[in-house]
C-alpha positions as CSV (number, residue, x, y, z in Angstrom):
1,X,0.0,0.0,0.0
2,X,1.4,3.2,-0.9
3,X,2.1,5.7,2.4
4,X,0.8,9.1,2.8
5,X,3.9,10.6,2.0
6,X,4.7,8.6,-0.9
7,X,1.2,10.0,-2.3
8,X,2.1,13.3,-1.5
9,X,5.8,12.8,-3.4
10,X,3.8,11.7,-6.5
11,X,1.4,14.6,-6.6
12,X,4.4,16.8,-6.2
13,X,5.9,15.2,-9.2
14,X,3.1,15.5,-11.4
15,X,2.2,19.0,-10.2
16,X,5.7,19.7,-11.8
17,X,5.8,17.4,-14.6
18,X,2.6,17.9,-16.0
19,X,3.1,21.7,-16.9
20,X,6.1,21.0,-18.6
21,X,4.5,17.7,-21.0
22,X,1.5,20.2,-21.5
23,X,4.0,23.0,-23.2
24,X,5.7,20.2,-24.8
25,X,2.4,19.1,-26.7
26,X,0.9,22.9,-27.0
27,X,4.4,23.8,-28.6
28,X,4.2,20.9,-31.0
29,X,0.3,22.4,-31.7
30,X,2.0,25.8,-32.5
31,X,4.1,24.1,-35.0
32,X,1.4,22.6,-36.5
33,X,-0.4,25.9,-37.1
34,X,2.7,27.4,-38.0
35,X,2.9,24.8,-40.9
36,X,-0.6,25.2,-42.0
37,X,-0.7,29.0,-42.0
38,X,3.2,29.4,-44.0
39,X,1.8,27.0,-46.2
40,X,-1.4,28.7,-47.0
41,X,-0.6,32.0,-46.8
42,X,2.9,33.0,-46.3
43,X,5.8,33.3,-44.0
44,X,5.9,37.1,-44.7
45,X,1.9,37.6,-44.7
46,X,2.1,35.2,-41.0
47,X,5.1,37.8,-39.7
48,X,2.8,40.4,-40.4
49,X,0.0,39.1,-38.9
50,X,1.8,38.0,-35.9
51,X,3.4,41.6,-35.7
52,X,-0.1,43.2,-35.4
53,X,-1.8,41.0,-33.3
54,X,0.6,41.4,-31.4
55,X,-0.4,44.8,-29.9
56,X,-4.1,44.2,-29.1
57,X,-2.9,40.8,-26.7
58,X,-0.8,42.6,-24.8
59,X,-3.2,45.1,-23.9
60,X,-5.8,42.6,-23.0
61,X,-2.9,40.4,-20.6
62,X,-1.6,43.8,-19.0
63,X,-5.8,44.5,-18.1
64,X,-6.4,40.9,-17.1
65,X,-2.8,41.0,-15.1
66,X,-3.8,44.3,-13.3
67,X,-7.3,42.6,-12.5
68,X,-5.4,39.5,-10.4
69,X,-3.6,41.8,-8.2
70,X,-5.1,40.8,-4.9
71,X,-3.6,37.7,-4.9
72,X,-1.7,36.9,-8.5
73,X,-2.3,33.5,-10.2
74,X,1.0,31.4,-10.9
75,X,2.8,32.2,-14.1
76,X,3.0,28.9,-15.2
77,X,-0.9,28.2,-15.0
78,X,-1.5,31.7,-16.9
79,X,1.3,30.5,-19.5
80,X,0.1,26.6,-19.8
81,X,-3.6,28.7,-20.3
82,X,-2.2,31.0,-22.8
83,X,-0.5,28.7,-24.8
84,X,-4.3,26.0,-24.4
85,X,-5.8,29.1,-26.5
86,X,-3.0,29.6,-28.8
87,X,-2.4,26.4,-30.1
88,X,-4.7,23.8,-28.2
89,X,-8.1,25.4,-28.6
90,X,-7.6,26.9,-32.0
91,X,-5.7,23.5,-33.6
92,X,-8.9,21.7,-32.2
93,X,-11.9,24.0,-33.0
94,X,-10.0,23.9,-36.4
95,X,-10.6,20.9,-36.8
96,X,-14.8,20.5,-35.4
97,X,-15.3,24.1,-37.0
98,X,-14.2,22.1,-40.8
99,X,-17.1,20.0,-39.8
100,X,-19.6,22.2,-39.2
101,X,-18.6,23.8,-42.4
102,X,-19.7,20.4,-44.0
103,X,-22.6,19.8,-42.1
104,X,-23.9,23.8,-43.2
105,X,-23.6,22.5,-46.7
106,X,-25.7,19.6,-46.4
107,X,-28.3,21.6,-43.9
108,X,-28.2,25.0,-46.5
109,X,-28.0,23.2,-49.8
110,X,-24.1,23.5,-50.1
111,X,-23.7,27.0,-48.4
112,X,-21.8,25.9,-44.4
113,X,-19.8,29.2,-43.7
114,X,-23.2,31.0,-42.5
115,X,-23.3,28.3,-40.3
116,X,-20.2,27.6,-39.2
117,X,-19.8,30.8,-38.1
118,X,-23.5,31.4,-36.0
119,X,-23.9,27.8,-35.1
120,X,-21.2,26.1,-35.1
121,X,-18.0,28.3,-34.5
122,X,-19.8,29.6,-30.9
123,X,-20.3,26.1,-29.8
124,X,-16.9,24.6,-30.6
125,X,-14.5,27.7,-29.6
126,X,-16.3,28.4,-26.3
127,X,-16.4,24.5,-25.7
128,X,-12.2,24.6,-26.7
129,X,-11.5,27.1,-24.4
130,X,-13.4,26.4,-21.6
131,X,-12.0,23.0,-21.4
132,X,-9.0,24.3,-19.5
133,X,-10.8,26.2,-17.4
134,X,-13.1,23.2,-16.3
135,X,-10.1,21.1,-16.2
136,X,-8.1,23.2,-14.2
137,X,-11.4,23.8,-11.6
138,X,-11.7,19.8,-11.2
139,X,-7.6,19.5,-11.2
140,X,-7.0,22.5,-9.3
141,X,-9.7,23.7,-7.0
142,X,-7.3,25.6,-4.9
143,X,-6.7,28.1,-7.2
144,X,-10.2,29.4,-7.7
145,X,-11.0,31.8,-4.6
146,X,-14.2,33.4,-6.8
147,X,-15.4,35.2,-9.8
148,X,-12.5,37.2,-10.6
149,X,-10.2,33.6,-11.0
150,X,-12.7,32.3,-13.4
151,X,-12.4,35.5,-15.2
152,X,-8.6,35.7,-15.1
153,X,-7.9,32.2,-16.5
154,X,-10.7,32.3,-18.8
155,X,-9.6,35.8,-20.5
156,X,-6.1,34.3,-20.4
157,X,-7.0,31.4,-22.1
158,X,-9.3,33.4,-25.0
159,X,-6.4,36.1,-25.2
160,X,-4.5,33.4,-26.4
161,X,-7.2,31.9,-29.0
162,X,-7.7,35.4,-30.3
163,X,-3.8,35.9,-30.9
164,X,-3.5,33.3,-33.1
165,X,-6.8,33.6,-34.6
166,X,-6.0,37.4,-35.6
167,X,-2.9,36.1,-36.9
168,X,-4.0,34.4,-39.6
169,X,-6.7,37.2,-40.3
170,X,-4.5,39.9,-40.5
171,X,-2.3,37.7,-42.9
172,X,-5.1,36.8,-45.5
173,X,-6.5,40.6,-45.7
174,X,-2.6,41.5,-46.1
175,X,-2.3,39.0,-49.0
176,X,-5.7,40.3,-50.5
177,X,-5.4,44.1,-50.1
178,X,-1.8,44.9,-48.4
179,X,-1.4,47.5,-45.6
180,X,-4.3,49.2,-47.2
181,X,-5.5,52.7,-45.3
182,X,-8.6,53.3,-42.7
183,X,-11.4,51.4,-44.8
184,X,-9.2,48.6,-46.5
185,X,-6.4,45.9,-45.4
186,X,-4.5,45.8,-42.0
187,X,-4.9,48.8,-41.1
188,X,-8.9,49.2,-41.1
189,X,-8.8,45.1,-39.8
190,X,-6.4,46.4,-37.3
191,X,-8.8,49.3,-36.1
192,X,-11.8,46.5,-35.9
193,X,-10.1,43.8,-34.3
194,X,-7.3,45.4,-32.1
195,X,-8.9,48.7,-31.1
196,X,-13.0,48.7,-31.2
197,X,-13.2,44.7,-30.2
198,X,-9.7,43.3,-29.0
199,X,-11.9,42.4,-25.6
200,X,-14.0,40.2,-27.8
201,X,-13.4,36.7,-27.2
202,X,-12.1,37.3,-23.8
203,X,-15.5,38.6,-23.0
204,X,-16.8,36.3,-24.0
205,X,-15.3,33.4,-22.8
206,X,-15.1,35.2,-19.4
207,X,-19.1,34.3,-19.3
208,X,-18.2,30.7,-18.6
209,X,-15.2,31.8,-16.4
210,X,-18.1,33.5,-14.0
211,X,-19.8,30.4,-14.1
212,X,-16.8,28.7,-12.7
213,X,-15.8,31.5,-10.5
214,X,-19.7,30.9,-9.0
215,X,-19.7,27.4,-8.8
216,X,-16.4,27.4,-6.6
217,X,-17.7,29.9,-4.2
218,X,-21.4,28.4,-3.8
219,X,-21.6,24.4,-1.5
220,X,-24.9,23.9,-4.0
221,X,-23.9,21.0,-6.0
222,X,-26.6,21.4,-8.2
223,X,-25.2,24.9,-8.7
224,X,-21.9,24.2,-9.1
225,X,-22.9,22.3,-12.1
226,X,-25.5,25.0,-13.6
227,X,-23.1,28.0,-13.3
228,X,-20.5,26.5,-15.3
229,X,-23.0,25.8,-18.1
230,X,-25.3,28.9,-18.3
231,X,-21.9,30.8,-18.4
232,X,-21.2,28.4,-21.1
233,X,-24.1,28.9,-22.9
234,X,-24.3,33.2,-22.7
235,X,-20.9,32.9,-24.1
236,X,-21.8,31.0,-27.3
237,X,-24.9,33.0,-27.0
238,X,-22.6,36.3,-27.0
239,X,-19.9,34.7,-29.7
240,X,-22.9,33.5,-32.0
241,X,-24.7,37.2,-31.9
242,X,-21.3,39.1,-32.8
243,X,-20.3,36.5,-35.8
244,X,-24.2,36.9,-36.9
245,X,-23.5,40.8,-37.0
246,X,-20.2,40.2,-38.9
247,X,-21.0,38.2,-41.3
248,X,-24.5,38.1,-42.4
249,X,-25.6,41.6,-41.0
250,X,-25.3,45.0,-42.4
251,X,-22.6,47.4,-41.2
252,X,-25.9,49.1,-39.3
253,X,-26.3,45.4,-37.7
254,X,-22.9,45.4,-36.7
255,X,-22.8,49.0,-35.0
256,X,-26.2,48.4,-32.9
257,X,-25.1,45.3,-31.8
258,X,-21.7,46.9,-30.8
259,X,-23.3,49.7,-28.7
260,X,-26.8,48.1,-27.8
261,X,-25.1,44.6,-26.4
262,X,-21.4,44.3,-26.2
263,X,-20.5,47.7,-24.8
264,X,-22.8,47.8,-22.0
265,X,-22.3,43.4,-21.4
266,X,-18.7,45.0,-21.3
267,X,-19.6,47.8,-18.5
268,X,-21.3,45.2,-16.5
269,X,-18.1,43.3,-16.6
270,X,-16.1,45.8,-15.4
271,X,-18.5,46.8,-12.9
272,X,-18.5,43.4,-11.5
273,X,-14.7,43.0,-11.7
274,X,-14.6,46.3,-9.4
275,X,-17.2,44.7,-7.4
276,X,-15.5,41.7,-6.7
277,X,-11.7,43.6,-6.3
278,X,-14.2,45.3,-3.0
279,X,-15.6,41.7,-1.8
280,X,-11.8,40.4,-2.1
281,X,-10.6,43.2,0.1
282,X,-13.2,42.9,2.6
283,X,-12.6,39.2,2.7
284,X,-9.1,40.0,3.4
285,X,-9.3,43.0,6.1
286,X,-11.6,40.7,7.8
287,X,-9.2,37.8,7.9
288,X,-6.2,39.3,8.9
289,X,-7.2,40.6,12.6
290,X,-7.6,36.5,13.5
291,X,-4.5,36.0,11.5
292,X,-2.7,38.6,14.0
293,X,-4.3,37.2,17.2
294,X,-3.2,33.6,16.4
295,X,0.9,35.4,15.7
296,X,1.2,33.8,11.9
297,X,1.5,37.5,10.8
298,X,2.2,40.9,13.1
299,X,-0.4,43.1,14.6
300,X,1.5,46.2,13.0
301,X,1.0,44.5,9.7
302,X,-2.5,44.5,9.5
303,X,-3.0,47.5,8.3
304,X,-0.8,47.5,5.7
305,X,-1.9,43.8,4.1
306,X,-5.5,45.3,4.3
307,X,-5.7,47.3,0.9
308,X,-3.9,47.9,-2.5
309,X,-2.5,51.1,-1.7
310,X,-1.2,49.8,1.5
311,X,0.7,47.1,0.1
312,X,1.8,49.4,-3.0
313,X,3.2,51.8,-0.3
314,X,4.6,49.4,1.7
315,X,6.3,47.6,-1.4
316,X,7.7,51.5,-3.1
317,X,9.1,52.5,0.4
318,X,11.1,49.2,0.7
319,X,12.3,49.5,-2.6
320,X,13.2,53.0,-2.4
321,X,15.1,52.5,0.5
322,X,16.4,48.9,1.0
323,X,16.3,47.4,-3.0
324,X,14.5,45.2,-5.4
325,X,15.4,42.2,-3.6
326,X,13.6,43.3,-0.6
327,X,10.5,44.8,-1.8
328,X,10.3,41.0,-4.1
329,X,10.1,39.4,-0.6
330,X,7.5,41.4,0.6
331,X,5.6,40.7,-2.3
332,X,5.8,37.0,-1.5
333,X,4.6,37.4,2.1
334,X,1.5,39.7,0.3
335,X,0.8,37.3,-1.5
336,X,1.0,34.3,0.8
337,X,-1.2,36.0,3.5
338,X,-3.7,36.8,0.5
339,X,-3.8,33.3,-0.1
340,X,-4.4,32.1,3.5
341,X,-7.0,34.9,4.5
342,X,-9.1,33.3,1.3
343,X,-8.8,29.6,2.2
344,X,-10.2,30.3,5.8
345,X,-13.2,32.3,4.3
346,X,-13.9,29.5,2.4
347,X,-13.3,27.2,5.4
348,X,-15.5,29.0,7.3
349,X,-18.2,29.0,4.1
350,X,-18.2,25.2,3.8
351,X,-16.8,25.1,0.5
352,X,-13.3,24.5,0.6
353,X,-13.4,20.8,-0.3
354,X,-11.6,17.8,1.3
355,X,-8.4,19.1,1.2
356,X,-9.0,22.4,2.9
357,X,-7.2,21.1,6.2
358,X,-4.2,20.2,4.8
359,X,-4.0,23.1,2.0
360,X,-4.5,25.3,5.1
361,X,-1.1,23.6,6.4
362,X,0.4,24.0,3.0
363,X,-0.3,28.1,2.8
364,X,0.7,28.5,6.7
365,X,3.9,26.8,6.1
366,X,4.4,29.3,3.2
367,X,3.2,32.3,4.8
368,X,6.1,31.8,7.4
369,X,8.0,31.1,4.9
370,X,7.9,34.0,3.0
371,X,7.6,36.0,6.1
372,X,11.1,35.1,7.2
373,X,12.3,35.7,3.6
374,X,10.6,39.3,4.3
375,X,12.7,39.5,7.7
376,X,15.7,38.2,6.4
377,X,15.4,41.0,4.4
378,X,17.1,44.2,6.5
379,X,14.7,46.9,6.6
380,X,11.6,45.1,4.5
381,X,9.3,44.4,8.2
382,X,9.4,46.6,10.9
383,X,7.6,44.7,13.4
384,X,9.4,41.3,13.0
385,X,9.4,39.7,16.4
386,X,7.2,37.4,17.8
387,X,5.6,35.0,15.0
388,X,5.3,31.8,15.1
389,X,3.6,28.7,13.1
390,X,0.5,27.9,15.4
């Protein structure tokens, strides 16, 4: 019978080793698409394309990234996620969406790109890319703490199916009409997709992320399985209106569907990301006094782990004064108690799962961890005396 910590050893092992086999395969998927599209198309049509999609991804990380402040995801999830929309989900809805094609022409008497792009595009990208969040929810519970973790990974993830995806449309209107000028080629593409709509299939993939973000935060289990798939179905609802507009409506169709639906879907988005930044914080401030009283962190720290501005004060003055190195480590012990202050609400809520005990081990190891990194530190803590594990 295998022990405890032998188990433990071989979670460990995958936990590393499975990121690494997953960028493996995703690469060889980029290579694959790589292949197609220079075979196609171009290699200097593709560098073009990959030059101007370029700029609108970025953008849409740097907002998601500034979103996941409170308590950052880890880089390699939001890479592994990235690359899933890059390469995974557009290499497999590639392959489904060439179906639908074929099934549109024997529904619509030889006609399937009308189709394919209402019916079945919607269903078979927002299926591709919320695979890994679903996958990642099941795998990794842990790292959900609400809405705005659903959100993150799923804009992440869609980020990543849109950059490859604008890719190869910037390089077919290159080859057809060149750089062209504000109502022709790149650049007119370029002011569609990268500045009125480069939030597109983010937002709408983000529809399922909520769903996620809900169903780890409620202990319904009926509603832990309904969240995911209404947010699954408003964003093929969302994705199937905006390729309706784009292809079989007028430029008229287009514009009141931009301003009548997406812009204000797109408010409410950013209303309830602010929203949630608020419950995050509260969920935090409210954490941290029990936190203090048990010694894992120090009374004089409260205050300063309790907001944003606090912890972006706390970081600049340590940098200004002791260095890079020290303000990192202070990040770190941000971070940790972030992470700790969440599991314990959701201890306290009931829906933490079966693990929550020993996670809770796992996060107070690393909050004293990163703590004594901070007071190792000369200069990074001011009140360093006095904590201690339990």
């Amino acid at each position: 019978m295998t022990s405890p910590a032998r188990k433990r050893a071989n979670q460990r092992r995958w936990t590393v080793l499975l990121p690494v086999v997953g960028l493996i395969a995703l690469g060889v998927c980029g290579l694959v698409l790589l292949a197609l599209g220079t075979s196609r198309i171009g290699v200097g049509p593709i560098l073009v394309g990959a030059v101007a999609a370029l700029v609108p991804v970025v953008a849409v990380l740097g907002a998601f990234l500034w979103v996941d402040r409170w308590e950052p995801e880890p880089a390699k999830i939001l890479l592994l996620a990235f690359a899933w929309g890059a390469c995974g989900a557009t290499i497999t809805s590639l392959v489904f969406n060439q179906t639908a094609h074929v099934l549109g022409e024997l529904i619509n008497n030889g006609d399937g790109s009308t189709f394919a792009a209402v019916v079945g595009a919607p269903i078979v990208e927002e299926a591709t890319k919320a695979a890994f969040v679903l996958a990642l929810f099941l795998r990794r519970r842990e790292e959900f703490d609400g809405v705005v973790d659903g959100m993150v990974y799923a804009g992440v993830t869609a980020a990543g199916f849109a950059f490859t995806e604008n890719i190869y449309y910037f390089a077919r209107v290159f080859v057809d009409s060149g750089f062209g000028d504000l109502s022709s080629g790149v650049v007119a593409l370029f002011i569609l997709r990268g500045v009125l709509s480069p939030f597109a299939h983010p937002l709408f993939t983000s529809m399922t992320g909520i769903g996620v973000g809900v169903a780890a935060l409620t202990g319904n289990k009926r509603l832990r399985v309904v969240a995911p798939l209404l947010g699954y179905l408003g964003a093929v609802g969302l994705h199937s209106l905006w390729n309706f507009s784009t292809t079989v409506g007028t430029g008229s169709t287009f514009i009141n569907l931009y301003f009548l639906i997406m812009v204000p879907v797109f408010a409410g988005m950013v209303w309830l990301v602010v929203w949630q930044r608020r419950r995050e914080q509260r969920i935090v401030a409210e954490q941290l006094p029990e936190m203090a009283s048990r010694r894992w962190i120090a009374s004089s720290e409260v205050t300063l782990l309790a907001s944003l501005q606090g912890r972006r004060r706390w970081r600049r003055a340590v940098r200004r004064k002791v260095g890079d190195q020290a303000a990192r480590a202070v990040a770190g012990y941000q971070v940790a108690a972030t992470e700790l202050a969440f599991l314990r609400h959701r201890m306290a809520l009931g829906t933490a799962g079966s693990r929550a005990d020993e996670r809770h081990a796992e996060l107070l190891d690393s909050l004293v961890t990163a703590r004594q990194a901070a007071v190792d530190a000369p200069g990074a803590l001011k009140a360093a005396g006095g904590v201690r594990r339990s």
